[in-house]
N, C-alpha and C positions, 0 to 999 in steps of 0.2 A: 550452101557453104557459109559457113561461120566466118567471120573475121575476128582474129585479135584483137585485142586496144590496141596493141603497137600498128596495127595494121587498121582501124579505125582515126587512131590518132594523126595519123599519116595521112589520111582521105580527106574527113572533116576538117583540117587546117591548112587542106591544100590552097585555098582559095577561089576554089573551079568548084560548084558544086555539083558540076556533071559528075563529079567522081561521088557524090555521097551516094551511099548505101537505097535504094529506092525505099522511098515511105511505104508503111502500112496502111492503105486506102479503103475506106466504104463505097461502093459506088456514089452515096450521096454527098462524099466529100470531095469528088471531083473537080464539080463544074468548079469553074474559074481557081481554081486553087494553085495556090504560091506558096513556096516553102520558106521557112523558117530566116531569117538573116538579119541584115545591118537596114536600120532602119535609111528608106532616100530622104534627100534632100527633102525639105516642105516647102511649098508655095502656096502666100497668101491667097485669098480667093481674090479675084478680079473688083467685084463688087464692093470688096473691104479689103483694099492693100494698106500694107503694112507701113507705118512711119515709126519713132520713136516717141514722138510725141503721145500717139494714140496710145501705146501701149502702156505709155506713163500715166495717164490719165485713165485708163482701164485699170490699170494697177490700183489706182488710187478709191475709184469704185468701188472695186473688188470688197478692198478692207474698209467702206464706208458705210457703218449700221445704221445711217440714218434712210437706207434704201427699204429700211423694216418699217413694221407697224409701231417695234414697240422701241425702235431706235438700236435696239442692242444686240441686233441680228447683221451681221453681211455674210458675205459669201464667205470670207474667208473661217469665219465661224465654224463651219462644218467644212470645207478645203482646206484644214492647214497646214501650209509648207513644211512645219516639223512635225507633221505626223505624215506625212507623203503624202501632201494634197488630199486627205479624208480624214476620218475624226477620231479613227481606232476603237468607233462602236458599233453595235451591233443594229441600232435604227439612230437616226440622227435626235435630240431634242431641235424644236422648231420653239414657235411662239407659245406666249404662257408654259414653254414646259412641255407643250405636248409632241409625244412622238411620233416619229412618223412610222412609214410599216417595211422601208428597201431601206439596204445599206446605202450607205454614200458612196460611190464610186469617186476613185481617184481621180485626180486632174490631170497628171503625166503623160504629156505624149497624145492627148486630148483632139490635139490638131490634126493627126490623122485617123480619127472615128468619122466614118459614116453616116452613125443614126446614133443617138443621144436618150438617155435613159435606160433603165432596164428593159422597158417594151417600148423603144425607139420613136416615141412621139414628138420627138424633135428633128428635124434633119438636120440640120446645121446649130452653130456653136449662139450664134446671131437670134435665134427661136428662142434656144436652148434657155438663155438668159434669162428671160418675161417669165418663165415657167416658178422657179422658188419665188420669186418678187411677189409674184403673184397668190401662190399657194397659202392658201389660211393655216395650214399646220406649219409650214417654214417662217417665210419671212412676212406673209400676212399683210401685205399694203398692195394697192393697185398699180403699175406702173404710171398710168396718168398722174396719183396724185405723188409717187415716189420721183417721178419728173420736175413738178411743182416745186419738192422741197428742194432739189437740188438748187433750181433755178434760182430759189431765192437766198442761196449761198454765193455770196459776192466774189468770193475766192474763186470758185469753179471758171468764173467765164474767164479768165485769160486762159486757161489750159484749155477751152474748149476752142476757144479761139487760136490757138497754138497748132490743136489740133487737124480743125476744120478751115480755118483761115476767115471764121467770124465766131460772134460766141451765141447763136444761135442753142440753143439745149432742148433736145426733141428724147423720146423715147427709143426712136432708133438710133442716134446716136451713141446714148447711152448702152445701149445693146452692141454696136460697134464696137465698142473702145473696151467695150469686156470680154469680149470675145475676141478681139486682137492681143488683149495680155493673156489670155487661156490657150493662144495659141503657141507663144512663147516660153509654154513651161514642157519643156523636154528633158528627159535626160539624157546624161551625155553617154559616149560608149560603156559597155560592160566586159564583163571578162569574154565572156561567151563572143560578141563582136568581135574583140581582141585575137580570142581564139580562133573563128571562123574565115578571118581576116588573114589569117598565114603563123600569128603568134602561138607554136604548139603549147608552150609552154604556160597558157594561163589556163588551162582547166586540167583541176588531176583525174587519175584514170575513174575515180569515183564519180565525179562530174561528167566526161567524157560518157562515160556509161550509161548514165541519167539521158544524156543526151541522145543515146543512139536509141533508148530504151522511149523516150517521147515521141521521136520518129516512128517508132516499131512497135514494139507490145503492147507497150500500154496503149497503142490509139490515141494519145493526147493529142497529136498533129493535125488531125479528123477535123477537130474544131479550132486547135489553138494552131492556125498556120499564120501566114504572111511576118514579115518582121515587126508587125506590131501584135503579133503572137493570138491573134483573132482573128475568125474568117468573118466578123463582122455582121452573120447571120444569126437566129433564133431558131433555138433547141431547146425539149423538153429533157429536165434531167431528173424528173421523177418529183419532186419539190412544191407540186401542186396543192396539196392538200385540202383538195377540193371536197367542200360541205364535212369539213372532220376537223379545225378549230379554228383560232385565233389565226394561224398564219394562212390562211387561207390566200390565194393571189394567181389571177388565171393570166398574169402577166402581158402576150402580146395580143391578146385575144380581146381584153379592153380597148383596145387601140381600131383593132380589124375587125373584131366581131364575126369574124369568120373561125367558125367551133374549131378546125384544124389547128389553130395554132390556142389552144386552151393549153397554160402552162408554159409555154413558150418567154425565153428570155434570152438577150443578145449575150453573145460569148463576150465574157470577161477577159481582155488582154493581161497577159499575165509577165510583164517586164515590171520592176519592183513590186512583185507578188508576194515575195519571200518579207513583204513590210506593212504591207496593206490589210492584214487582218482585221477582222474576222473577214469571212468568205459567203459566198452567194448572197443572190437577191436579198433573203433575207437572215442576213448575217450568223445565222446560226452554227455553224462553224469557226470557232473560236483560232484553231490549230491548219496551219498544211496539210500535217499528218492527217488531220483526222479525213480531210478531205480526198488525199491519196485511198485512205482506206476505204471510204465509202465507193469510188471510181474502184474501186480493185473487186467489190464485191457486186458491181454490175449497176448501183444506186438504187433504190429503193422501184418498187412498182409500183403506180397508181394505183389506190383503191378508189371504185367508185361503188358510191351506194345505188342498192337497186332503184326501181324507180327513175333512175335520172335517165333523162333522153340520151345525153354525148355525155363524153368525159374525157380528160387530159389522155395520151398517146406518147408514152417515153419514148426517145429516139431509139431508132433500132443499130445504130453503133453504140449505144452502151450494153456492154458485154462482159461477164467476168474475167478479170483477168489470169489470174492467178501468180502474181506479181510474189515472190518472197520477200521475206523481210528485207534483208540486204537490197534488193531492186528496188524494193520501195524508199531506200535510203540513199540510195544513188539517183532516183528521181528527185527526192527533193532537193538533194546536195544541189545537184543540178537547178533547179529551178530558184534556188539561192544565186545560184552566179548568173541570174538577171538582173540583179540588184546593180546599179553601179556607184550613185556615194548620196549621202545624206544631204536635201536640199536646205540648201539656208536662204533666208530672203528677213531683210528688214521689213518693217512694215512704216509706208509711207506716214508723210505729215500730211494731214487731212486739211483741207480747205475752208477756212472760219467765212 
């Protein structure tokens, strides 16, 4: 049986989502799967609770390029607040110029990811940190001696000491207090929340439709579940381009070395999606649309060349859809109103 919008509209903003319509499921989208909603409350990890302090001094990190080799790199460099925590390109530039080969993923909402990177070589936010410091194509300095220099910035030690309750400056610290400001950048509710929440009136039936259509046909739900709109796992989506050019990237499979996961990359949460362009690993997707469209026509299939022993393995939920136009534009309509409002943030006075 079919329901109406009016009779949709009535379910989905009941508040109970025992009433929504039951998702469209793979059997492999099962295990532990959670549907769609209002992001919970976050709590700090144990190990790294949260002060105001820390986070002001993270903050101050954050936007401090003397964490670089060449001085003129920090995080917020390729994070930035007015491009929604990423750079609006399609590979980041790093040190001298040179680029790197993944998109930059957004910072948003950061605090509740699981595993960190495209092929999740970080578990946590605190790893996560060392990794660009580190990297020769990004920021190109060692953390040891990106430690150093701090240290011998006179300014730093009262905030450290603010923070810690001496001014000790160690690399994990430094790692702490960045990773407690990366956890503080959320955003706040969206229409969609609003809506789900009891308010019928913030999604139109366009929207509304998108939404029951992410649940449903189109299978988006499969991978983009939980409220932070990722099941947090790795999926091959055809993107491999395995020994055929330049974007060549066997994603989780670096990591594990186990051929099953050749091509393999963590689902991208998609709450201010509709701002974060371009898309995938490797940013090649300029457009939403164009992305809708490639998902609607099944995604491309691995080619492998003869000769090769393994090779990449598309997920077997990507399935043609046959999405119409108009459905295709009520999904995106929809996935616009996860957008909720443009982040502003000053950027700190650095510490002489």
């Amino acid at each position: 049986m079919t329901n109406t919008l009016e009779e949709l509209r009535a379910l989905y903003s009941s508040g109970d989502k025992s009433k929504w319509p039951k998702p469209h499921l793979f059997d492999e989208a099962k295990e532990n799967f959670q549907d769609i909603g209002v992001l919970p409350k976050f709590s700090f990890p144990k190990d790294n609770p949260y002060s105001k302090e820390k986070e002001e001094l993270g903050k101050r990190l954050f936007y401090d390029p003397r964490l670089s080799g060449s001085g003129q790199i920090s995080c917020a460099s390729c994070h930035d607040p007015e491009l929604h925590w990423a750079d609006s390109r399609r590979v980041a530039y790093g040190h001298d110029r040179q680029l790197g080969t993944r998109n930059t993923p957004g910072l948003i909402n950061i605090a509740y990811a699981t595993a960190l990177f495209w092929d999740g070589r970080a578990e946590d936010l605190e790893t996560q940190v060392k990794s660009p410091i580190e990297n020769p194509v990004e920021m190109h300095l060692h953390s040891r001696i990106a430690t150093k220099r701090i240290k011998r910035i006179k300014g730093y030690r009262e905030h450290f000491e603010a923070a810690f309750g001496d001014a000790k400056i160690t690399q994990e610290r430094i790692a702490q207090v960045i990773a407690t400001f990366e956890r503080t950048i959320r955003s706040p509710k969206t229409r969609f929340d609003k809506f789900i929440e009891g308010d019928s009136s913030q999604l139109t039936d366009s929207e509304l439709n998108g939404m029951h259509l992410f649940r449903t046909k189109a299978n988006c739900i499969n991978c983009h579940n939980t409220p932070y709109f990722s099941d947090q796992k790795f999926h091959n989506l055809g993107l491999t381009y395995l020994k055929r050019d330049q974007y060549e990237d066997l994603g989780l499979y670096g990591v594990s070395k186990n051929p099953e996961d050749i091509g393999k990359f963590k689902t991208a949460p998609l709450r201010e999606v509709s701002k974060t362009a371009p898309y995938m690993h490797n940013g090649l997707f300029p457009h939403l649309r164009g992305v809708l469209n490639m998902y609607n026509a099944g995604m491309p299939n691995e080619k492998i060349k003869p000769g090769t022993a393994y090779g990449p393995k598309k997920s077997q939920m990507l399935k043609k859809l046959d999405l119409s136009e108009s459905e295709l534009q009520d999904l995106e309509n929809f996935l616009e109103a996860l957008h909720s409002t443009q982040y502003k943030m000053r950027a700190p006075d650095l510490p002489k």
